[in-house]
N, C-alpha and C positions, 0 to 999 in steps of 0.2 A: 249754898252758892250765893257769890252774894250780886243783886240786880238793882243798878240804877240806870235809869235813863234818862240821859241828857241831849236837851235839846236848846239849842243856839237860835237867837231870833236878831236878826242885824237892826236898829230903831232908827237908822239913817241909810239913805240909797250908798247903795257901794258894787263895786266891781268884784269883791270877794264873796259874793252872798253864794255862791255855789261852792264854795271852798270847803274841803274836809277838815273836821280839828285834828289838830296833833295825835299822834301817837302816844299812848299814856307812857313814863315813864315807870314800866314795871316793876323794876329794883326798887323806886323810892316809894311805892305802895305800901308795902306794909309794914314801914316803920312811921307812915306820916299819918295812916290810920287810926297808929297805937297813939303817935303825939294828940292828934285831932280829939281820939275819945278820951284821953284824960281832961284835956281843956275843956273839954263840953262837961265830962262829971265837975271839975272842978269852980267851973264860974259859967253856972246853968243862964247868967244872966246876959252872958254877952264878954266879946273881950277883942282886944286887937293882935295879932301874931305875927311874925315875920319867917314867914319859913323859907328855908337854906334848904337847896338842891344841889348837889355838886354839878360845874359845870355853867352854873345858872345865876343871875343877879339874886339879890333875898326881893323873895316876893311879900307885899305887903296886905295884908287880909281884916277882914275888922267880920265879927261873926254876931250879926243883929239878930235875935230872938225875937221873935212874936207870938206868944202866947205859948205853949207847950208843943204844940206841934209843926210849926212852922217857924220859917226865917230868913234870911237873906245873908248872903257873903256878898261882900262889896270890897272893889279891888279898886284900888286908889291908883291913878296913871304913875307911869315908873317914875316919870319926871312931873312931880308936882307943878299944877299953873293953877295960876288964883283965878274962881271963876269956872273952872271944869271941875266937871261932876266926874265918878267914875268910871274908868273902862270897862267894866263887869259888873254886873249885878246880878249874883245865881239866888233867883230865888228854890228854896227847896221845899215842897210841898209833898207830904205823904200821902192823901188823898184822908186822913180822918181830920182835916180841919172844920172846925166850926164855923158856920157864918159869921161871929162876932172875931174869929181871928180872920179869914177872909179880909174882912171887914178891916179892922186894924191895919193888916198889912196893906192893901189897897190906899189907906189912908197915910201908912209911913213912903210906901215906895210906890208914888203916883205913875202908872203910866197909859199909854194910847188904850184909847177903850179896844183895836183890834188885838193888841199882843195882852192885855190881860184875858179876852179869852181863848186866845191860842193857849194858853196857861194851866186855864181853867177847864179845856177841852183836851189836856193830855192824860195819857194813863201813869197814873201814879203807882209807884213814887216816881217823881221827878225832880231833877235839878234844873230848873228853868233857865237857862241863860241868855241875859238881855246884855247882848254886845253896843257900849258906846265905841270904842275903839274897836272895830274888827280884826285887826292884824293881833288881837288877844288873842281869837282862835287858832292861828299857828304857833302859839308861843306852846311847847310842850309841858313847862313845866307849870303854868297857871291851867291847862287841862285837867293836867295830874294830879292838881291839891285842889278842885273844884271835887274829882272823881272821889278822892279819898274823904275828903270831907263828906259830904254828899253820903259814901259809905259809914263814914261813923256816925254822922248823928240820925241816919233810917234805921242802925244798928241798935242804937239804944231806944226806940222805939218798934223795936220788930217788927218793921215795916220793910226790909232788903233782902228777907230772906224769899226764896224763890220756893215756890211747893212744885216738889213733883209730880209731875201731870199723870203720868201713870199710876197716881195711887191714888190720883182722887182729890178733893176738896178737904 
């Protein structure tokens, strides 16, 4: 079964900070899964993607690696402005990061000392989502390729599979 948990932290006061995210877009799971884990087996190093959801603008994604176990998706505003940084940044942590990737990442994607340990203080695996733009969070179909990503690359480090509790450890 497969388990991520994603959590949304707003870095600017807003009137949406109680707001639910999107509804995932089911159908487009498991083919953007399959798109995600090839691009991760295929360019381990990082890459940029524009994925097409029917119904939906192409969303624009850039997939930063840090060290083996760790990484960030950064989602660039739908309307580019010179000067803004982007409206998402899921960082994804499996919980076997080393302090020297910690570390790294900390030092690629600087933020407030209280939401890195909100970060740091969740149960992993986690998609950590740092909302610049908060109205990202109702947008379904940047939910859905956070979720699905998220899923492929914990997948290839066998970190998303869930154990069942009835059988033990």
């Amino acid at each position: 079964m497969r388990v991520v948990k994603c959590l949304y932290v707003a870095v600017r006061p807003t009137a949406l900070e109680r707001v639910a995210a999107a509804r995932l877009l089911e159908d487009e799971s498991p083919l953007l899964c399959q798109k995600f884990h090839t691009a991760l087996r295929q360019s381990p190093q990082g890459f940029k993607y524009a994925a097409e959801l029917e119904g939906f603008p192409v969303v624009h994604l850039e997939w930063v690696p840090v060290g083996q176990t760790a990484g960030a998706l950064v989602f660039p505003p739908f309307v580019p402005r010179p000067g803004v940084g982007p409206d998402v940044l899921a960082l994804l942590l499996n919980g076997l990061e080393s302090p020297e990737e910690l570390s790294a990442l900390a030092k690629r994607f600087p933020l407030r000392a209280d939401v890195w340990q909100e970060m740091l203080n969740a149960e992993k695996p986690v998609a950590f989502n740092v909302l610049f733009t908060v109205g990202r969070l109702r947008e379904p179909a940047t939910i859905t390729i956070i979720n699905a990503f998220a899923n492929s690359f914990f997948s290839t480090l066998g970190t998303n599979e869930a154990r069942d509790r009835a059988i033990g450890p």
